[in-house]
N, C-alpha and C positions, 0 to 999 in steps of 0.2 A: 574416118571417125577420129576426131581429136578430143579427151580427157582434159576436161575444164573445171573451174570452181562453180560452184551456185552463184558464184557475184559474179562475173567473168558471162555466164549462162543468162545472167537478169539484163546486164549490160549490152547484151546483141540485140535485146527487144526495142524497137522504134518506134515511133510515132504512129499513131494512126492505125496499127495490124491488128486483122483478127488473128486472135490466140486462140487454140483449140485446149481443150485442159480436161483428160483422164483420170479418172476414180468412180468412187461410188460411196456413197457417204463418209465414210471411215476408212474406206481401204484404196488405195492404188491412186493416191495424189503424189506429186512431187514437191511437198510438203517444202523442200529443203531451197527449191529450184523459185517457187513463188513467194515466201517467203523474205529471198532476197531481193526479189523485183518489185515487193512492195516496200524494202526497205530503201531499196536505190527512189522510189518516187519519194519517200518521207525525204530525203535528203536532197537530191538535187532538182525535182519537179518531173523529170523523166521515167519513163513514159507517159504518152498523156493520152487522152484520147480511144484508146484501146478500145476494142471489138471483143468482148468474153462469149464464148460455145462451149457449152459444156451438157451432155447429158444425160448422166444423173447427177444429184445433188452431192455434193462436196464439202463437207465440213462438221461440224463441230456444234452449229448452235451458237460457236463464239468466233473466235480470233483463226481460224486454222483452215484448210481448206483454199476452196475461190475467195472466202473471206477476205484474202489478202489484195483482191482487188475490190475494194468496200471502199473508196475512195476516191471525193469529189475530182474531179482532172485527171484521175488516172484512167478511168473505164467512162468510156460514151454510151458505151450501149452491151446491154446482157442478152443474150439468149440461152435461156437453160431450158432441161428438162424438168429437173425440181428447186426449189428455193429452200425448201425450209432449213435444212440445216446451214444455211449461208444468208444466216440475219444479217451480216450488214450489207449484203447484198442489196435485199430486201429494205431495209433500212434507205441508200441510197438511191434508189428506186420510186421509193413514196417521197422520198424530198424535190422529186425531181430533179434530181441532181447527174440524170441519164436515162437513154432509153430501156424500158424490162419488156421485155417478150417472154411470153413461155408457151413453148413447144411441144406434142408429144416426146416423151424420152426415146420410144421405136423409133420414131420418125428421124431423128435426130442421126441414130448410130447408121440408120440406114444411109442421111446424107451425107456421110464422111464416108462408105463404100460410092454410093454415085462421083460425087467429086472425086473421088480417086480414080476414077471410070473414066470419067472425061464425060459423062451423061448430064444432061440439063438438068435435074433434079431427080424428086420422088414422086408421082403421082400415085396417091389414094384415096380410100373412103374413111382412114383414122380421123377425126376432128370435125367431119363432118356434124353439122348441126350443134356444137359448144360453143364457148369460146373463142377457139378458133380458129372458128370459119369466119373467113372478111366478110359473109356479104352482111356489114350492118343494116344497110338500105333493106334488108329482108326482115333481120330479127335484129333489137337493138341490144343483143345479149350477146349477137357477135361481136369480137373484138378484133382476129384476125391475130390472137394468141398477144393482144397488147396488155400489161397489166399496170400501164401507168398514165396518164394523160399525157407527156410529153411523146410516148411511143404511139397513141392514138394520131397523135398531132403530126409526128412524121408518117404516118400510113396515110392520113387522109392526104397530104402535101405531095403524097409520092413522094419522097425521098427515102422510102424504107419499104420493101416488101419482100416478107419471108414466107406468105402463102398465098396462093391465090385461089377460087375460084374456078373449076375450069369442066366442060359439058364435052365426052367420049363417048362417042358410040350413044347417045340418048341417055345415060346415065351422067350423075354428078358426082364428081371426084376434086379431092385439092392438090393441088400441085405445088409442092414447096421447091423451088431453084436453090440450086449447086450457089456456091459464092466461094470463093479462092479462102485458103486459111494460108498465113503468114510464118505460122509457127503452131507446132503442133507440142504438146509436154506430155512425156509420159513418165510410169513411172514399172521398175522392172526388177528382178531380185542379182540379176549379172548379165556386164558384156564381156565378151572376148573379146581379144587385142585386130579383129575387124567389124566391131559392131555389132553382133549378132544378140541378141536379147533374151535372155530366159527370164521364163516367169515361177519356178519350182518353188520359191518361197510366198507367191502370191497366192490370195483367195481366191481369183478367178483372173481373165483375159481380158476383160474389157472390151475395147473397142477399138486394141494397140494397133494393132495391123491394117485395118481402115482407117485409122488418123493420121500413121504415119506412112501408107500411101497417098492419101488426100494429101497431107503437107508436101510431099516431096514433088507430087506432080504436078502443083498449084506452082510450082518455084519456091515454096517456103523451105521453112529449116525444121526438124527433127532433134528436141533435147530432150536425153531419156535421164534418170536420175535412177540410180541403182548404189545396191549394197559394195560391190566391187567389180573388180575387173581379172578375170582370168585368161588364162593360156590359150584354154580350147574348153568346150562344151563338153560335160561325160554324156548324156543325152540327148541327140539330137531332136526327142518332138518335145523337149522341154524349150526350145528355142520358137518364140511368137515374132517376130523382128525377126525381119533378116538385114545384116549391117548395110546394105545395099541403101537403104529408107534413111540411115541414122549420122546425124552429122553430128552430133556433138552427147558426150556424155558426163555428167557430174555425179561422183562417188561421195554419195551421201558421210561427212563425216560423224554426225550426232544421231545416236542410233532414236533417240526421240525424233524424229523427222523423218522416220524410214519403219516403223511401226508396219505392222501385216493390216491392224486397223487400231483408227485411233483408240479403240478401247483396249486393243490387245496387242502387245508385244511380237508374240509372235503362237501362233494356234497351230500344232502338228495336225490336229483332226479334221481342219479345211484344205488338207495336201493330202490326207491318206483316204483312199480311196474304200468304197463302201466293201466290208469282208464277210457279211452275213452274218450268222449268230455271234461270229468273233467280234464284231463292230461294237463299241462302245454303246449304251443307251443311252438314247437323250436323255436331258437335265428333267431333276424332277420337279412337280408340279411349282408352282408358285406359291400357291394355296396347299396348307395342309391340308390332307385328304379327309378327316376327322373336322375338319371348321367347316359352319356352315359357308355356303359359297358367296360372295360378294356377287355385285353386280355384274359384275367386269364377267366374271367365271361363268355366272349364269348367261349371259350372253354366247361365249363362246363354246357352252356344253351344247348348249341349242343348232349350235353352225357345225360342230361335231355330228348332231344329226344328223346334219344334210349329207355328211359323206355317208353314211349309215343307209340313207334313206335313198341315195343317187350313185350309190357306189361307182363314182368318179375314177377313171384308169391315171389322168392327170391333174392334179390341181397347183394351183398358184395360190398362194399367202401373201398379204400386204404387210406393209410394214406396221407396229401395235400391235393393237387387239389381236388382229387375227393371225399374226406371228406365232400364239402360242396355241390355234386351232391344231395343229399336228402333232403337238402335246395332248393335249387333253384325246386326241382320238387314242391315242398310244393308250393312255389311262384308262380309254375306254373298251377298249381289246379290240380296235379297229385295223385294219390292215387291206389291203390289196390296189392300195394307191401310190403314185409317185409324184411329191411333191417339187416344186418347181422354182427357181426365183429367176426375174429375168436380166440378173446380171450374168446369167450363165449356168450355174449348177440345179443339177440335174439329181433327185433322189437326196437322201440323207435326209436329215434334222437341219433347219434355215435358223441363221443365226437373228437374233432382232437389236434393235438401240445401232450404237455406232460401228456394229459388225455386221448391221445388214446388209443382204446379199452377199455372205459369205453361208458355205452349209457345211454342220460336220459330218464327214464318211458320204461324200456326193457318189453316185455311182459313173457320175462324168460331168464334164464341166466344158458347155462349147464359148464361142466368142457369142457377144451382148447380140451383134445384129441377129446372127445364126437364132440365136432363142427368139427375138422379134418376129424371126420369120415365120419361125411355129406357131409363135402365139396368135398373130394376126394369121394368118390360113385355117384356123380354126384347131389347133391342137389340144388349146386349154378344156376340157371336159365342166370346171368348175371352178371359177374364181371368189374367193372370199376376201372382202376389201372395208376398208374400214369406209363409217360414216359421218358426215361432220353436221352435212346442216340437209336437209328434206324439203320439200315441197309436197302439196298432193297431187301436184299432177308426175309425182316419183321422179322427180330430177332431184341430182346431188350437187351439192357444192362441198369437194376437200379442196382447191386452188387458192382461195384469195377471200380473206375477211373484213370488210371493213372499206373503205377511202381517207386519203389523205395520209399525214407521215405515222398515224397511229395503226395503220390497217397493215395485214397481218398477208404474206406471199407465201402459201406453201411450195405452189406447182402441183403440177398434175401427175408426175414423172413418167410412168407406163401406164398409169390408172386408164386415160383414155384407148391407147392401143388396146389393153387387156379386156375390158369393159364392151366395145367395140367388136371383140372378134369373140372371147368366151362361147361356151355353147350354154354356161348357166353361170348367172352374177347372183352371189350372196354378200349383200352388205350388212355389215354389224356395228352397232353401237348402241349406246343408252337413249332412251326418250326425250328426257333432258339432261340437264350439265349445271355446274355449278353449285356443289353440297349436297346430292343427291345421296342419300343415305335407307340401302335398304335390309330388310331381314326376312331372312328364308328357312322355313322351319316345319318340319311334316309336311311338306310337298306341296307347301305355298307361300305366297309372297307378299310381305306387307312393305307400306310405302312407310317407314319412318321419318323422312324429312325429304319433299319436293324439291327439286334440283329449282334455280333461278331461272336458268335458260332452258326453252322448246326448243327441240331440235327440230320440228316438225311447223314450218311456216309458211306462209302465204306465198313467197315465189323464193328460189335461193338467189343469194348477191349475185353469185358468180357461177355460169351452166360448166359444170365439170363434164356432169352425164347426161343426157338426152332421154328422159324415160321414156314418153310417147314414140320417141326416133327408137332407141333399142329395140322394145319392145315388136317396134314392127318389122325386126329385123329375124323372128322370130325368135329368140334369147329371152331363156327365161329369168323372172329378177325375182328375189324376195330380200324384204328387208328387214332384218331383226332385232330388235329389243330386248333388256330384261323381263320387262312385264306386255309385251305384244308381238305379233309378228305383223308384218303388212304383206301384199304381192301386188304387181301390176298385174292386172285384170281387165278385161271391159268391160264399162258401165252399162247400161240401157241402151243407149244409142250406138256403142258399139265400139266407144274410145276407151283407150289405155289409160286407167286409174289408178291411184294409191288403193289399195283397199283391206282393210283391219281383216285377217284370216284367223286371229288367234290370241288367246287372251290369257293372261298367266293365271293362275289359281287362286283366288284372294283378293283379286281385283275389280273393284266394279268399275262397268265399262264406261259408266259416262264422268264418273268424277277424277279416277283415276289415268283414264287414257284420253276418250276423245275431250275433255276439261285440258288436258294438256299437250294439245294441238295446237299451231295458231291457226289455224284453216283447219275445213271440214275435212272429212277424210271416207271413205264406203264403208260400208260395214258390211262383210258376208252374209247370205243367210243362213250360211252354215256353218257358223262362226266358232271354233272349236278352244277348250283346252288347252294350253301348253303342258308337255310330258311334266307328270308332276317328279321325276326323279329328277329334273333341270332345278329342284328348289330345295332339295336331301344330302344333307351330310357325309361327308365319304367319298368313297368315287363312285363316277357312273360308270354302268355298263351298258352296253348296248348289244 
């Protein structure tokens, strides 16, 4: 292990390598390390070309992050798990000014264990039937996980494939191939003077130890960026690395660039472990408990039901909206669940904005693949995930808005693995968007001013989730609103439908809700109420 600069660190990277690059939105980049590889390209045109892997999403929304490879010549081709927080990513991607892929984020952490295995990939059922899956000649909603024309144009050409296709045993599975990484970045709280790597001041483990076996046994190189460098370890399972993996280290000198996340300095209560009644309570509500509830709240008091009503042993939170479901359950005197995020932690209160995937007083905290594997084998009990855009035949679109340089890359990040293996999908969000202004009052709900945008359309742009495909996976879905609830159902003939279960109080059905469709939608016969305490001031109880 040789103690290097962030410039010295930028200056090894070559032409033409895939770069592997560890975090998760805000936390655990080597901020300090890319940073300067994007300054040595501003300056002398080097590196060019680059291969970016990365998955979860990185950055800031702005400048920070994989951001720093947002740059025509410097990056050829992206494969992430998520985009959104790496606009210029995204940005450089709709100019076509390189190839965008997006990947399941499981999938992803899982191919940096295989490659480091020496195994020819991943074969699964994650992706099946989205985005995707290549087979376009089947459905033209497959992409083959391409989110830009130029990445379409190298799949079709063969010169680019990151999944394929592939029939086992009489079933249908995708097979994503292993591919060499050149250099792997992480980022770590200290080495000792042989490399060995702790993480005690990090939010979670990432995916350190399967990147920097992948990089090392590919032939590539290992630069970890850390707070400093010590003698010897006081804790030996605080050490994730073993210096064995680790070629090169850069000590972070600007403590902005070495942040626990970019929103937070540094957070004692995503290190301290959960102590029971002694543990701090989560934050309080957002909403005063006294104001009547906005939209947003009443959404989320309703998906609080669902733990109520499915008393779920484990759940997963997305990021938004449904971040603050395990708040409002708190408020609601709910308990006997263990919340989950799948960067790792395990239990506790899930941090949301640019500390998500971090959680305060976790009761443990394994590495990203470790949690993937629970999740896909079915562990999650009940997934609550946010919703962007509908259809009625209950497929989602949160990945990709729009064409051309004005269109909008979120990613998928885990949404497909989680959505995919869940034992129950609850999606939340408003009916429509755009100035939606409502008021809730004696335990019902009036529409004060219509949102511009339906969320609820004829087909979504872009297949995130597969409803006809989940559903017949036996997983159950429902999808929530302020003022409606919907489920996948079967119709008369015996297919998987959107279909209206429930209507808030105050609402008439057809001007209010299915008027604010774009497409038709079922209506129950037994079409019920929403709890009117979802529309009353104060807190709820359940």
């Amino acid at each position: 292990m040789k103690v290097i600069t962030a410039q010295q660190a930028a200056a090894l990277v070559q032409d033409g390598w895939t770069v592997a690059s560890a975090g998760f939105v805000g936390a655990g980049h080597a901020e300090a390390i890319t940073e300067a590889l994007e300054q040595r390209f501003l300056q002398s045109g080097l590196p060019r070309d680059l291969t970016l892997v990365y998955s979860a999403g990185q950055g800031d929304r702005g400048a920070r992050g994989v951001n720093h490879f947002g740059n025509a010549g410097m990056t050829a081709s992206i494969v992430g798990g998520h985009w959104r927080s790496a606009t210029r990513l995204a940005t450089l991607a709709m100019a076509e000014q390189c190839e965008g892929y997006n990947l399941p984020q499981g999938v992803l952490t899982h191919l940096y264990r295989a490659i480091a295995g020496g195994k020819p990939g991943v074969m699964t059922k994650i992706g099946l039937h989205t985005f995707v899956d290549p087979r376009t000649e089947q459905d033209a909603r497959y992409h083959g996980g391409a989110v830009n024309e130029r990445a379409r144009r190298a799949l079709a050409d063969g010169k680019a494939s990151w999944v394929e296709a592939v029939n086992f045993r009489g079933d249908e599975y995708l097979f994503y191939p292993s591919f060499p990484i050149h250099c792997a970045l992480l980022r770590c709280t200290a080495a000792d003077t042989r490399g060995n790597l702790s993480t005690h001041r990090e939010a979670f483990h990432h995916e350190l130890l399967a990147m920097a076996q992948a990089a090392h046994n590919s032939g590539g190189i290992v630069i970890a960026q850390v707070e400093s460098v010590v003698d010897h370890h006081e804790i030996l399972q605080a050490i994730h690395v073993p210096g064995i993996l680790v070629d090169y280290v850069v000590v972070c000198e600007n403590p902005a660039n070495h942040q626990m996340t970019f929103a937070e300095g540094f957070n004692p209560a995503y290190v301290t472990p959960w102590q029971g009644e002694s543990a701090s309570p989560p934050p309080a509500a957002a909403t005063p408990s006294d104001a009547p509830p906005d939209a947003r709240t009443i959404v989320q008091r309703r998906a609080a039901m669902e733990l109520a009503r499915r008393r779920p042993r484990v759940v997963n939170l997305g990021v938004g909206m449904p971040a603050a479901v395990g708040m409002m359950a708190a408020e609601a005197g709910l308990d006997g669940f263990t919340l989950t995020v799948e960067a790792g932690p395990i239990g506790g209160t899930p941090a949301d904005g640019l500390s998500f995937g971090a959680s305060a007083y976790p009761e443990a905290v394994v590495d990203q693949p470790a949690q993937f594997d629970f999740y896909e084998g079915g562990g999650i009990d009940l997934a609550i995930l946010g919703l962007a855009e509908l259809d009625g035949h209950g497929n989602v679109n949160v990945s990709k808005f729009g064409e051309g340089e004005g269109a909008l890359i979120a990613g998928v990040g885990g949404f497909i693995n989680i959505t995919q293996s869940a034992r129950a999908v609850v999606f939340m969000g408003t009916l429509t968007a755009g100035g939606l202004e409502v008021r809730a009052a004696e335990g019902k709900l009036q529409i004060v001013r219509e949102g511009r945008v339906k969320k609820i359309v004829p087909e979504v742009s872009h297949l995130s989730f597969n409803g006809p495909y989940v559903a017949s996976l036996g997983i159950s879905v429902l999808y929530i609103t302020e003022r409606a609830v919907f489920e996948m159902r079967a119709d008369d003939g015996g297919e998987p439908c959107l279909t209206l279960v429930e209507i808030a109080p105050g609402m008439d059905l057809q001007r209010d809700v299915l008027d604010q469709c774009a497409t038709p939608v079922a209506v129950a016969a037994e079409l019920r109420e929403m709890d009117a305490r979802l529309f009353r001031a104060g807190p709820m109880r359940l």
